[in-house]
C-alpha positions as CSV (number, residue, x, y, z in Angstrom):
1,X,-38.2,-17.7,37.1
2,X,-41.2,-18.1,38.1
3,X,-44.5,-18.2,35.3
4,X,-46.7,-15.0,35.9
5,X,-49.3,-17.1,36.4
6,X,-47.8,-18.0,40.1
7,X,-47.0,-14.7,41.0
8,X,-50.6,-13.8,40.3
9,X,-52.0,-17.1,42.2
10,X,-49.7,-16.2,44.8
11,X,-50.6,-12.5,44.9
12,X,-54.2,-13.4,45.5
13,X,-53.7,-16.0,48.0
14,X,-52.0,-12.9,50.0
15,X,-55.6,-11.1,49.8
16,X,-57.6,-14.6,50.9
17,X,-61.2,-15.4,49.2
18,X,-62.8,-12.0,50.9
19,X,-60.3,-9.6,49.5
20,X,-59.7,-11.7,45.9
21,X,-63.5,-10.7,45.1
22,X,-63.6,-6.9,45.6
23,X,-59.7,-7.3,43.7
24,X,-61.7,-8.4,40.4
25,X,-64.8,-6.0,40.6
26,X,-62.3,-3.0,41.0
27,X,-59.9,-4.1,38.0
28,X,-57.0,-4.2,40.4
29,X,-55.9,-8.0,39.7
30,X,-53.7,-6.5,36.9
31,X,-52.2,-4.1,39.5
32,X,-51.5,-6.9,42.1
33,X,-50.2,-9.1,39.3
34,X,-47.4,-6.1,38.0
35,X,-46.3,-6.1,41.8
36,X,-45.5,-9.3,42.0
37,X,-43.8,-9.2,38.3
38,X,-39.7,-10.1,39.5
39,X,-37.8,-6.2,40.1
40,X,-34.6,-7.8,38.0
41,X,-36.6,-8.0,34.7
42,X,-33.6,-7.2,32.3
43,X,-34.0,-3.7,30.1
44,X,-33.3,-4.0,26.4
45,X,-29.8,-2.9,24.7
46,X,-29.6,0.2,23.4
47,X,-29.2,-0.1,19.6
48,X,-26.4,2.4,18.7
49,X,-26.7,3.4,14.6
50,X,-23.2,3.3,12.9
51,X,-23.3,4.5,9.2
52,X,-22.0,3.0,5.9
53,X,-21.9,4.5,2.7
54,X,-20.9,3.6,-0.8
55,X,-21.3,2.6,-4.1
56,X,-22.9,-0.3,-3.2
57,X,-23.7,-2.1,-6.5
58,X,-20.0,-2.4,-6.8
59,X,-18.0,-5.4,-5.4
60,X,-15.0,-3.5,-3.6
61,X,-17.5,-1.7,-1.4
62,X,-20.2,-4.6,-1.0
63,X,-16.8,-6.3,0.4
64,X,-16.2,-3.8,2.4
65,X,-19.8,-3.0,3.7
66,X,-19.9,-7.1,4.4
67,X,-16.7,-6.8,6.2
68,X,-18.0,-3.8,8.4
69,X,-21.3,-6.0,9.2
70,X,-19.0,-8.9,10.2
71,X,-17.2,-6.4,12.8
72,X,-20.7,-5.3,14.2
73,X,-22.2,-8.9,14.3
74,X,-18.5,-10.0,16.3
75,X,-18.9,-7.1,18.6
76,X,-22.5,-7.6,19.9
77,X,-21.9,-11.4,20.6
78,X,-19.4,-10.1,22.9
79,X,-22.6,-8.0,25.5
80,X,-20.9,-4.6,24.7
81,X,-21.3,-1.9,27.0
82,X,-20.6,1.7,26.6
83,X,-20.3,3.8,29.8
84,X,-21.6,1.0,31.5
85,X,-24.9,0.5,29.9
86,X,-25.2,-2.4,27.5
87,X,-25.7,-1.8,23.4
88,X,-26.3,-3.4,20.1
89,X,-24.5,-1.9,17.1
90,X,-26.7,-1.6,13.9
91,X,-25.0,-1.0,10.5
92,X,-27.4,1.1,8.8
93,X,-25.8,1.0,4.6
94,X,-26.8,3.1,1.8
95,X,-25.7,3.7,-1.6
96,X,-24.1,6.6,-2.8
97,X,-23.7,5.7,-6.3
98,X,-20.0,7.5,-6.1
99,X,-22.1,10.8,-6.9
100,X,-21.3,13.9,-4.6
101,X,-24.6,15.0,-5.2
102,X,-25.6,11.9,-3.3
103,X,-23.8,11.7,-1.1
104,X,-24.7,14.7,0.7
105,X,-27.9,13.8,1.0
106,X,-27.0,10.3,2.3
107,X,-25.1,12.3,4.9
108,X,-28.2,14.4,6.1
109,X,-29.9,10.6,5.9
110,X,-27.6,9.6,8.5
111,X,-27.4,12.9,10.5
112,X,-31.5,12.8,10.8
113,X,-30.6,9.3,11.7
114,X,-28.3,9.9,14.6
115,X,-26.0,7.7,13.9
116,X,-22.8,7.7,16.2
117,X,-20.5,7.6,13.3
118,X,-19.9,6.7,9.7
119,X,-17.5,4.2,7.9
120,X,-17.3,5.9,4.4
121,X,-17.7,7.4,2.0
122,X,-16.5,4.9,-0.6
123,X,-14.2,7.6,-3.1
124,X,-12.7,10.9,-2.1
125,X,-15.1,12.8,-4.0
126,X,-17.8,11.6,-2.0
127,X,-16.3,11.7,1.3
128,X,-15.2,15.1,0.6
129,X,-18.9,16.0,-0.2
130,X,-20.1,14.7,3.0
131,X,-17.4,16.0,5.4
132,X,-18.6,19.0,6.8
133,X,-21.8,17.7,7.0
134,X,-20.8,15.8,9.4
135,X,-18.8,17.9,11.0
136,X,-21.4,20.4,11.7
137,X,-23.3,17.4,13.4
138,X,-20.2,16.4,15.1
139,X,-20.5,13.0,13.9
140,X,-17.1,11.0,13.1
141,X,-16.1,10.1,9.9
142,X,-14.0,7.8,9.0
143,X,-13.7,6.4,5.5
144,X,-11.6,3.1,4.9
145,X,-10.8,4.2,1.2
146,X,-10.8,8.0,-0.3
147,X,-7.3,9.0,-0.3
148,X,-7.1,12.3,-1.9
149,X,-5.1,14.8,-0.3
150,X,-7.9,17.3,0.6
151,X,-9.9,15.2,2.7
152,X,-8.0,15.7,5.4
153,X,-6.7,19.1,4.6
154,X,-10.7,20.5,5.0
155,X,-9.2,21.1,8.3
156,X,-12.2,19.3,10.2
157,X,-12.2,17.4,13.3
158,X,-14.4,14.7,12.6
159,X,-12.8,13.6,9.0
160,X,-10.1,10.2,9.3
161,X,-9.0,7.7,6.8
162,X,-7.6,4.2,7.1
163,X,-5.3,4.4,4.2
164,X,-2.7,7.1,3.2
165,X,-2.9,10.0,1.6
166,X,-2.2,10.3,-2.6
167,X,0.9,13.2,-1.8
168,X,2.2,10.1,0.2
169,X,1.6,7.6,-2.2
170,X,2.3,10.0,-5.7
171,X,5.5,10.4,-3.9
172,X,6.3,6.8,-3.5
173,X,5.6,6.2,-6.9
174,X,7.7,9.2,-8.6
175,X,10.5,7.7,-5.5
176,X,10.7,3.7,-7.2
177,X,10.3,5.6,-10.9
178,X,13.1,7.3,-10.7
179,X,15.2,5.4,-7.8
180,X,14.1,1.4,-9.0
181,X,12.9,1.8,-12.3
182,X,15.8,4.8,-13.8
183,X,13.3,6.5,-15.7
184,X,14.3,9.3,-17.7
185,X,10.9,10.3,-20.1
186,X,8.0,10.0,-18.0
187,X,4.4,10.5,-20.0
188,X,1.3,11.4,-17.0
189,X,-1.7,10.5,-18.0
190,X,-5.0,11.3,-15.5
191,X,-8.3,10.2,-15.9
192,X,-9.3,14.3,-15.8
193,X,-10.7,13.7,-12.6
194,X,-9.7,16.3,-9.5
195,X,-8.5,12.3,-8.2
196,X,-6.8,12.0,-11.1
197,X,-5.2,15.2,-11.4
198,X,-4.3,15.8,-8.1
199,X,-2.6,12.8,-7.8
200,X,-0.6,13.5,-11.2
201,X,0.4,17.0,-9.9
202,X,1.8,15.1,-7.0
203,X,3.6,12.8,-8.8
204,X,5.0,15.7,-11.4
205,X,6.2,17.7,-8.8
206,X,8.1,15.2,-6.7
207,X,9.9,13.8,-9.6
208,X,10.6,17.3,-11.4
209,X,11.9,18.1,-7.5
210,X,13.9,15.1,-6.9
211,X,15.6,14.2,-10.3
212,X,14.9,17.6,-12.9
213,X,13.2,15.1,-15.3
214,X,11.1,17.1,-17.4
215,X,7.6,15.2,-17.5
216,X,5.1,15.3,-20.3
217,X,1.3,15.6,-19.1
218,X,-1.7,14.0,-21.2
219,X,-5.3,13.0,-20.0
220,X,-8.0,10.2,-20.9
221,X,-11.4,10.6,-19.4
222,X,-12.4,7.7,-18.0
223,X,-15.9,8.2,-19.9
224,X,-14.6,8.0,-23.3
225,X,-12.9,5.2,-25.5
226,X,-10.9,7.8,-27.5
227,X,-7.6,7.2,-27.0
228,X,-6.1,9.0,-30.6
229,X,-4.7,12.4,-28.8
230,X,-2.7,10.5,-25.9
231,X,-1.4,7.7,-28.4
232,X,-0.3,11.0,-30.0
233,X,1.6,12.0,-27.2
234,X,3.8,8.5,-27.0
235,X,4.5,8.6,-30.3
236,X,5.9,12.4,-30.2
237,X,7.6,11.9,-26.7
238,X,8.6,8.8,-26.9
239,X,8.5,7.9,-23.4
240,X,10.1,4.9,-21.3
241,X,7.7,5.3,-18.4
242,X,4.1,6.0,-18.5
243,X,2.5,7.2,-15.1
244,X,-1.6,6.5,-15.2
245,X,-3.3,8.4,-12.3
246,X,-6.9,7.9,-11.5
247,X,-9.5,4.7,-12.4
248,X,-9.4,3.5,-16.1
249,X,-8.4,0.4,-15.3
250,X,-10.7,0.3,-11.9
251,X,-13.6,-2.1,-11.7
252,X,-16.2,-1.8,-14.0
253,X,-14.0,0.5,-16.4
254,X,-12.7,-2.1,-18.8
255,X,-12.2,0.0,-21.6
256,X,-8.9,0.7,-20.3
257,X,-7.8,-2.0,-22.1
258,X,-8.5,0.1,-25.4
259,X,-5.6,2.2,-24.1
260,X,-3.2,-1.0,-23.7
261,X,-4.2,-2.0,-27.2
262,X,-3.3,1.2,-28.5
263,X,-0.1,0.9,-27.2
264,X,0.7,-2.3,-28.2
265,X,-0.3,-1.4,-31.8
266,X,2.8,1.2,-31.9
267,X,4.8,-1.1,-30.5
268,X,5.3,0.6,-27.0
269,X,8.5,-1.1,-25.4
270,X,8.3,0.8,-22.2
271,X,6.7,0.6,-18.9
272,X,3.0,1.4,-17.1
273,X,3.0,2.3,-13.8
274,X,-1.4,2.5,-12.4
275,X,-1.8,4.5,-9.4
276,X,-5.3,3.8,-9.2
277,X,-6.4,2.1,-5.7
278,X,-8.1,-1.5,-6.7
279,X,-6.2,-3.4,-8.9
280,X,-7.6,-6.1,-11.1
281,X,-5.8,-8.3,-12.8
282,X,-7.9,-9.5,-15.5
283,X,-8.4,-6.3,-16.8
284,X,-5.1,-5.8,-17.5
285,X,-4.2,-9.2,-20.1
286,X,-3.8,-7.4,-22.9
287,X,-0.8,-5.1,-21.2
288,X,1.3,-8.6,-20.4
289,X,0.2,-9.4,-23.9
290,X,1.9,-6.8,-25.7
291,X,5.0,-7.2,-23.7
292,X,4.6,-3.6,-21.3
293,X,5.6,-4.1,-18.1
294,X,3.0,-2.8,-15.9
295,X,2.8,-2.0,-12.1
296,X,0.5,-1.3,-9.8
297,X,0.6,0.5,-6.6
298,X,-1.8,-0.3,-3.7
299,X,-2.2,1.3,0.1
300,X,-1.3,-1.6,2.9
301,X,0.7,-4.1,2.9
302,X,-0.6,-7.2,0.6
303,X,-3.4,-8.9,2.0
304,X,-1.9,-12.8,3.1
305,X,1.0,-10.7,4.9
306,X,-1.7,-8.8,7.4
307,X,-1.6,-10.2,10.8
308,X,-4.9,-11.9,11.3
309,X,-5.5,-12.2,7.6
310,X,-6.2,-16.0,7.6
311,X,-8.4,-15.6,10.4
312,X,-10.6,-12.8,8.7
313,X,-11.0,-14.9,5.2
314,X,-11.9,-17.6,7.0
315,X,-15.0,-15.8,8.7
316,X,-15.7,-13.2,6.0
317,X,-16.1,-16.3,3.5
318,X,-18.9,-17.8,5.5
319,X,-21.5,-15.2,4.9
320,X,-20.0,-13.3,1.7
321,X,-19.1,-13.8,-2.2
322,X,-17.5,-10.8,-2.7
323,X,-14.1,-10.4,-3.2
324,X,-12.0,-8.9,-0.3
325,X,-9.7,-6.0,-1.4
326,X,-7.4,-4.1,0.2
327,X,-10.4,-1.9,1.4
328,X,-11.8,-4.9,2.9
329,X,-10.0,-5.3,6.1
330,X,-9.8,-1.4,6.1
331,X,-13.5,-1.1,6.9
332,X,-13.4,-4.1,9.3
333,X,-11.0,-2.5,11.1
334,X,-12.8,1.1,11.0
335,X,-15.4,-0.6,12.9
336,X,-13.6,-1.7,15.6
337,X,-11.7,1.6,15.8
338,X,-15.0,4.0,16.2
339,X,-16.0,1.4,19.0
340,X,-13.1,1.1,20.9
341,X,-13.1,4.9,20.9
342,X,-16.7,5.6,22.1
343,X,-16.0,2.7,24.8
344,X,-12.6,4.1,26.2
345,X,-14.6,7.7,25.7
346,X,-17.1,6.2,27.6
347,X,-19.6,8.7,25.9
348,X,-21.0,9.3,22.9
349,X,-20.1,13.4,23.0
350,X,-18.1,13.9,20.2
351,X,-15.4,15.9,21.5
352,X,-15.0,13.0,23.6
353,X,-15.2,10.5,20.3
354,X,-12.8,12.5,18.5
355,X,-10.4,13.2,21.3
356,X,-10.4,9.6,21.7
357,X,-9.6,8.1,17.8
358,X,-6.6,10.9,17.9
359,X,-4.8,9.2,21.2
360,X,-5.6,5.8,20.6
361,X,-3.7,3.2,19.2
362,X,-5.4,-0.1,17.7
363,X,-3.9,-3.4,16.6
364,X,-6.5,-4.7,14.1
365,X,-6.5,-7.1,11.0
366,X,-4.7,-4.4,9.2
367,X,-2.1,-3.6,11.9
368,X,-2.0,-1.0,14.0
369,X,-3.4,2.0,14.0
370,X,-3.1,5.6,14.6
371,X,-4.2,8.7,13.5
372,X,-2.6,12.3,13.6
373,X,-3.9,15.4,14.2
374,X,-5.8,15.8,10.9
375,X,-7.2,12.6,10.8
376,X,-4.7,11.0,8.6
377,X,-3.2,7.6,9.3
378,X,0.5,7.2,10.7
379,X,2.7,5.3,9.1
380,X,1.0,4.5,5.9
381,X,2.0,1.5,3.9
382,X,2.4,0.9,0.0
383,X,2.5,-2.2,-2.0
384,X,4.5,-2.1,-5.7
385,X,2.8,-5.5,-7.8
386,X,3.7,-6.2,-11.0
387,X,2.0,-8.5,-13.4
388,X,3.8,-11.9,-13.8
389,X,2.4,-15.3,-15.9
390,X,-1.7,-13.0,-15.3
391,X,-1.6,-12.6,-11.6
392,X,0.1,-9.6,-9.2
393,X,3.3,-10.2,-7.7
394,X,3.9,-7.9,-4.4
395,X,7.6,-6.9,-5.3
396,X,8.2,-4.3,-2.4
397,X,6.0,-3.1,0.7
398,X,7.5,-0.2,1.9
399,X,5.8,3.1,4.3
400,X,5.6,6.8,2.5
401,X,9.1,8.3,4.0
């Protein structure tokens, strides 16, 4: 290409010495200099805003929100266009703190914001929060984590989720209790959370459905380390299965291993089963310990099996520490998903958006994907670990039917 400084020698010569003078005393060299400026000069990309929220000073979803970046950075090396014009994605991030209250106000952050959709919120009391604030912006949400129930029963169009649903997954759980396991007294314990709770009602109802077990119900907020009234409860009832539905054993909640001391002190023989989403195995050495058998159950299918997976660790590991969960591929792959959508959309209306997430079908790190009409994931898959010599064992990977 030739330097301005040519085209401006050149645009002068056009004038000869006679005209270049009066040029200079009327200020038009600048004029004669834009002309001869080249007509193909390139525009910029337009930067397209795509939202992600979550409690951010927590590992899962710093892995997650690193995994989502990775998926943006991937995508712009590759000149994308929508409707023909060429964009840049931007992840714009912020922290919700797992608070409702912030989260809503994160949402109208993001709505001022215009961003073309959001990959969160992190938990399903958050995402819930958020939901029909976004749905009164029409802006697509889809969160790679929150998987109670009423998310997706809000009945809005904009609300979808990477993983499946708690009734799926309480179901699957009270399904290998009673089917794998042959439980016959089953203890609930939630975390008195509307998580926790909802999921335990799940779980009651399918097995008092499917086998006329009679189920004994107990709770353990997971703010206190007072474990006396549920340790109670065992002792009176004596069961051989106890079902734990919500987070005391979730990151950053260590004191569930108060609870597994308790039960090793009265000398329970039976089995745990955690329902809670991330599982950790070092916070649960004092279960194997005391002899209890405890699973786990997790949404996908375990992370080496995932086609791609190698692939994925291989590049996430280059620019990120944390520690990739099951969440982790989920948000990678919610990424991808909103893009391919606004591409085949070829717009950013989002009627058009929407309409396009609900008939598309996407093979990404996770699988493939496809959403119902509500917004919920087909085909869900579950993982049953157990703890064996301090680490998970995947023991069965099955879908919620």
């Amino acid at each position: 290409m030739r330097s301005l400084f040519q085209s401006c020698l050149q645009s002068c010569v056009l004038f000869g010495r006679r005209g270049l003078l009066p040029l200079l005393r009327n200020g038009l060299l600048g004029i004669a200099c834009a002309m001869a400026t080249p007509a193909f000069a390139q525009a910029p990309a337009k930067v397209i805003l795509i939202g992600f929220a979550g409690p951010l000073s927590e590992e899962p979803a710093q892995s997650a929100r690193d995994a989502a970046l990775m998926a943006i950075q991937e995508i712009n090396a590759r000149s994308p266009q929508v409707a023909g014009e060429k964009v840049q994605f931007k992840l714009l991030d912020q922290n919700d703190k797992a608070d409702a209250n912030i989260a809503a106000l994160t949402a109208r952050y993001f709505v001022s914001s215009k961003v073309v959709g959001v990959i969160g919120h992190w938990n399903s009391a958050t995402s819930i929060a958020a939901a029909r604030i976004y749905s009164d912006a029409g802006i697509v949400q889809i969160s790679p984590s929150a998987t109670a129930s009423q998310y997706t029963q809000l009945g809005l169009s904009t609300a979808f989720r990477m993983v499946g649903h708690d009734g799926n997954r309480s179901s699957y759980i009270g399904r290998y209790a009673v089917n794998v396991l042959r439980a016959q007294r089953i203890l609930v314990i939630d975390d008195a959370t509307s998580y926790g709770a909802g999921m335990a009602d799940q779980f009651t109802t399918y097995v008092r459905t499917n086998s006329g077990l009679q189920v004994s119900r107990g709770s353990i907020s997971s703010k206190t380390s007072n474990f006396v009234p549920v340790l109670d409860l065992v002792r009176k009832t004596h069961p051989d299965l106890i079902f734990h539905a919500g987070r005391l054993f979730a990151d950053g909640l260590t004191h569930g291993e108060g609870f597994v001391g308790g039960l090793a002190r009265l000398g329970y023989p039976g089995k745990l089963i955690l329902g809670e989403a991330t599982i950790d195995p070092h916070s649960m050495r004092a279960a194997e310990a005391a002899g209890i058998d405890v699973y786990a159950v997790s949404p996908g299918t375990p992370l080496e099996k995932l086609p791609g997976y190698k692939v994925f660790q291989k590049n996430f590991s280059k620019d990120s520490t944390a520690r990739i969960t099951p969440y982790t591929p989920a948000a990678y792959d919610a990424v991808y998903v909103l893009v391919d959508a606004l591409q085949r959309a070829g717009s950013r209306d989002a009627q058009a958006v929407q309409a396009a997430l609900r008939k598309g079908r996407y093979n990404g790190v996770t699988g493939t994907i496809a959403f119902d009409g509500k917004g919920d994931l087909v085909d869900p898959r579950y993982t049953i670990y157990k703890i064996r010599q301090g680490a998970w064992v995947p023991l069965e990977v099955t879908n919620s039917k």
